[in-house]
N, C-alpha and C positions, 0 to 999 in steps of 0.2 A: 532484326529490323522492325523499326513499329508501324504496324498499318495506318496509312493515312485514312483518316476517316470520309468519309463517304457524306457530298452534298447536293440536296436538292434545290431546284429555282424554280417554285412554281409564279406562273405569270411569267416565263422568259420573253415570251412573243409582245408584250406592253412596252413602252415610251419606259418606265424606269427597268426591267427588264431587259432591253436592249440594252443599255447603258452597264448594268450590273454584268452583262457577258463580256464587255468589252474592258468593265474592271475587271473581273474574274482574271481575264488572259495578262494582266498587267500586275498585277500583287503579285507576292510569293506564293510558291505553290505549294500550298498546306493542304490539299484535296487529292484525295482519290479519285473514283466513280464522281463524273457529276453529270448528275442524271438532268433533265429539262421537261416540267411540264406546265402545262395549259387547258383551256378547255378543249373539249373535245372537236371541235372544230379546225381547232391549230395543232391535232395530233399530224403525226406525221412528217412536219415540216421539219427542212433539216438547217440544222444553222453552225456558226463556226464560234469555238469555246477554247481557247490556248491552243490554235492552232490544229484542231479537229473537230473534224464534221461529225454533230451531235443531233440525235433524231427524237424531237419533241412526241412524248407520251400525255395521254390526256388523262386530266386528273381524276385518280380514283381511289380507295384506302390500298389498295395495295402497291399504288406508286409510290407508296411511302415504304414500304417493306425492304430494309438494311439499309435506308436513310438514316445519318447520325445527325446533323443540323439539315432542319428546311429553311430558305428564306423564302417570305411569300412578299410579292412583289404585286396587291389585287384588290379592288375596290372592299371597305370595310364587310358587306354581306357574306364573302364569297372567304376572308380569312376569321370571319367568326364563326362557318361554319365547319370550314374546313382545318382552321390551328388546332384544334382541340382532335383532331378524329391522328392527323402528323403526330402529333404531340403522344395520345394514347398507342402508338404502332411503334415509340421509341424514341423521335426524334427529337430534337431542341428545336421550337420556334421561333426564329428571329422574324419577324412579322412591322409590314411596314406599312400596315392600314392603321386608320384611325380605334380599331377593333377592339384593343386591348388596352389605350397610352392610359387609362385613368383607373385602372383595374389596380384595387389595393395587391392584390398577388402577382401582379406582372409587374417588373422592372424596367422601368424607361431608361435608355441608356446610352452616353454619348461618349465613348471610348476616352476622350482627354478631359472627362470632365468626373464622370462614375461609374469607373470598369469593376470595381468591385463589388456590384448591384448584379452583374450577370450571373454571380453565383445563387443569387436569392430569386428563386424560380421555381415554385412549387405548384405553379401548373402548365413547368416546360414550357413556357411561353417568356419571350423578350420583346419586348417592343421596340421600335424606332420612333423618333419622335416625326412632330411633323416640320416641311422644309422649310419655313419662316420663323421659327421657333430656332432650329437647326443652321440656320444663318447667322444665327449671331452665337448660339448660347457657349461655342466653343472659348470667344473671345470673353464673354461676361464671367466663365470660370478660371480665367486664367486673374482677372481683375477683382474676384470673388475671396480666391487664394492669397490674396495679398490686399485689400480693403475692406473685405468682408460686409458685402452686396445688403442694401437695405431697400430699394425702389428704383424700377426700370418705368420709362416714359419712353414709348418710341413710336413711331412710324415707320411703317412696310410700305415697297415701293418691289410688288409683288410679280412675276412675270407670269406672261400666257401661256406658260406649260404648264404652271402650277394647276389649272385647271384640265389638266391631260390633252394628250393628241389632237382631242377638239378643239381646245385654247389657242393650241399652235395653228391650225388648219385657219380657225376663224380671224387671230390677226393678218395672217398672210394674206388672207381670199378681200380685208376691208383695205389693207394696204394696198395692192391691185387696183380695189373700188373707188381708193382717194388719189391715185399718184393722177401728178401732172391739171387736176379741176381747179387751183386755186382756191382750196378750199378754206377753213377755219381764222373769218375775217368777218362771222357772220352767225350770230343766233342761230340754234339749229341747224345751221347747213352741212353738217355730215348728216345727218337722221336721213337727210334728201335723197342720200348717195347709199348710204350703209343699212341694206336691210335687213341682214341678216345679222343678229347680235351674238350667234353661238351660247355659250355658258354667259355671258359676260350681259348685266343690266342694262349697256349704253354700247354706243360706240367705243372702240379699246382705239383705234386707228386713230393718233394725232389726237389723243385726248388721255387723261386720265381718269378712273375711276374710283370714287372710294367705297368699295366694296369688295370684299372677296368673303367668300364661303357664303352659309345661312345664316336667317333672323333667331336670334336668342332672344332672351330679356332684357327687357329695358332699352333697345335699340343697338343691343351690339352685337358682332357676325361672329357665327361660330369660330375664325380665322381667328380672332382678337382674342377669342376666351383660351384656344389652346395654347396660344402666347404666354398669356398668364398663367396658366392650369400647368401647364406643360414646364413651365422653366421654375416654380416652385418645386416640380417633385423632381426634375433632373438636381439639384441645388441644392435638393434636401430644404427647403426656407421656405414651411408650410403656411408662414404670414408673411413673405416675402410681396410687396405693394406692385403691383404691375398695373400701368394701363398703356394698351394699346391701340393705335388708328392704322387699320390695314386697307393698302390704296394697290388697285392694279393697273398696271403700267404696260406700255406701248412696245417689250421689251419680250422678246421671243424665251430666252433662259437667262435663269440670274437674277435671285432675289437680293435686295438692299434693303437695309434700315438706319434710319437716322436716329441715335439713340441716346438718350438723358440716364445718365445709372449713379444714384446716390447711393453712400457708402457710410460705413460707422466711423471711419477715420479722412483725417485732413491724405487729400492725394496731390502728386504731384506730377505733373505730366511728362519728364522723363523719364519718371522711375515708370509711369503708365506704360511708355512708350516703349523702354529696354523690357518690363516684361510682356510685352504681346511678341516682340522681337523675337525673345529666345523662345518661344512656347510652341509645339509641337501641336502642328494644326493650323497654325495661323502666320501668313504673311503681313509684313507691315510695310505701308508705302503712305508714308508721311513727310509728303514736303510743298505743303501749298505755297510755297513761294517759286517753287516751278514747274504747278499745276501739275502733278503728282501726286493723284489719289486713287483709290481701286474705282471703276465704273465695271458696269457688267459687261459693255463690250469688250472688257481687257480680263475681265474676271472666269466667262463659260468656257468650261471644258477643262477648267483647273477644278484641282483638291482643296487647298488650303478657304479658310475661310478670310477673309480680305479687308486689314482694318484701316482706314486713313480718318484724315481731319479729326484727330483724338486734340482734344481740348479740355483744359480747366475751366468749372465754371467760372463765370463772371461777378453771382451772384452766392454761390456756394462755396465753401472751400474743399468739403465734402463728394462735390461731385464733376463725374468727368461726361464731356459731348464729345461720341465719333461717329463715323461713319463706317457700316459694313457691308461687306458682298459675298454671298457665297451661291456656287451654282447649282441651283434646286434640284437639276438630276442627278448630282454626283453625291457631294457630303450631304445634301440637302433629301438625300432617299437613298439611291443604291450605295454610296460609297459606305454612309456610314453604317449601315447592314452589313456589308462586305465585311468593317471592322470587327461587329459583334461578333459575326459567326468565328471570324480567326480566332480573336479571344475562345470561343466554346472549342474549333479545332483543337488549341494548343493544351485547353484542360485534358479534354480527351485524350489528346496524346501524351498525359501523365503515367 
């Protein structure tokens, strides 16, 4: 009988951590030992992992010791210090910080889009992309395979978990602070009410924001560049044209993008349509003529990524306008980690 191989979650006790336990217990079970760790603070704590109570160890080089895949689950500082120490004690990094996505040596990698990247890993480290990136890119490979992708245009319509627990805590606490004032009728009149802005530049509560992440060059947010950065190297299309306008929105989980994707050949929007339809990863709900489209209130807490309103352009014959959704804690971070690691279990188990 072949041993299953043995996996670590460090960061279990985090907003995508949580989530990744509660995938864990729902995939096939391709895992042995799954160990749980965190910092030392949240040792000890016990939590529930397929149906057993599992006692969180605080991280150290030896909590990696007969770890075969780690997934780290942890603000970029904490998995650039720590992927590399996993990684030298044995284990495969599946890593789903910002730490490693642009590392000529680390493979970025989206199961339905380039599973055969996980084997190119020469310093035991895989990356996850990031979750507005991971929102759509599943659908633009499926559209890629079959028009062969020459420039993405989109807009993010980003949710307040995307900026972690905080995000979440501070739309909840401004939503509170606005229900029932009859507010936004009036220049400024949340600022009045909404003091506390959390991560977020402005008021999130009853408004939109066009910002998410940090200031780069030239005026654009760190968000916008991993869009572009990120979906040429998933894509392999190292002159692949992207630009993006990333906006955060009033929406607890569940990132959307409206998105413009020119292509080398004439598309046509059935044939667009039947392949998102059949493609593994992706739901299609396409019928605005009975107001039938993915929103994220219908989208969190699902897998698939979520395509509607796919259009021919108007102006192009080259290019198609959809709409996506997918939920920033599942495929959008834990799930699709989840996938990687399966893909390294199943080599392993060779």
């Amino acid at each position: 009988m072949i041993k299953k191989p043995s996996l670590a979650v460090v960061g279990a006790t985090g907003a995508v951590g949580t989530v990744m336990l509660d995938i864990l217990s729902t995939r096939p079970d391709v895992w042995g030992e799954i160990r749980l760790i965190a910092s030392a603070r949240s040792a000890g704590k016990k939590l529930m992992c397929r149906g057993e109570e599992l006692t969180v160890v605080a991280l150290s080089p030896e909590a990696f010791d007969g770890i075969d895949v780690a997934m780290f689950d942890v603000p970029d500082e904490v998995s650039k210090e720590w992927a590399p120490i996993a990684a030298a004690r044995g284990a495969v990094v599946v890593d789903n910080s910002g730490a490693f996505r642009m590392d000529k040596k680390v493979p970025l990698v989206v199961p339905e889009v380039n599973p055969k990247d996980t084997k190119k890993r020469p310093k035991g480290i895989i990356s996850n992309p990031n979750c507005t990136t991971l929102s759509m890119i599943v659908a633009m490979g499926v559209l890629h395979r079959k028009y062969e992708l020459k420039e993405l245009v989109v807009a993010s319509y980003q949710a307040a978990s995307g900026a972690g627990q905080s995000g979440i805590d501070t739309l909840r606490a401004q939503l509170d602070d606005v229900a029932g004032k009859g507010l936004g009728d009036k220049a400024g009149d949340l600022r009045t009410v909404v003091k506390d802005f959390g991560p977020f530049p402005a008021p999130l509560a009853m408004n939109v924001v066009p910002w998410a992440g940090s200031l780069k060059n030239d005026g654009y947010s760190s968000e916008e560049l991993k869009v572009r950065n990120e979906s040429r190297k998933i894509l392999g299309l190292a002159d692949l044209k992207v630009s993006a306008t990333c906006v955060r929105v009033p929406v607890v989980t569940t990132h959307s993008l409206a998105v413009h994707a020119r292509f080398a050949r004439e598309v046509s929007r059935k044939d667009a349509q039947d392949a998102l339809a059949n493609a593994a990863g992706v739901e299609l709900v396409d019928d605005p003529e009975n107001h039938k489209f993915p929103t994220p209130a219908d989208v969190v807490g699902t897998d698939p990524t979520w395509v509607g309103r796919v259009r021919k352009s108007l102006d192009d014959p080259n290019a198609l306008d959809l709409f996506v959704c997918g939920d920033n804690l599942r495929k959008g971070a834990a799930l699709n980690t989840a996938q990687i690691a399966e893909l390294i279990a199943v080599e392993l188990s060779k």
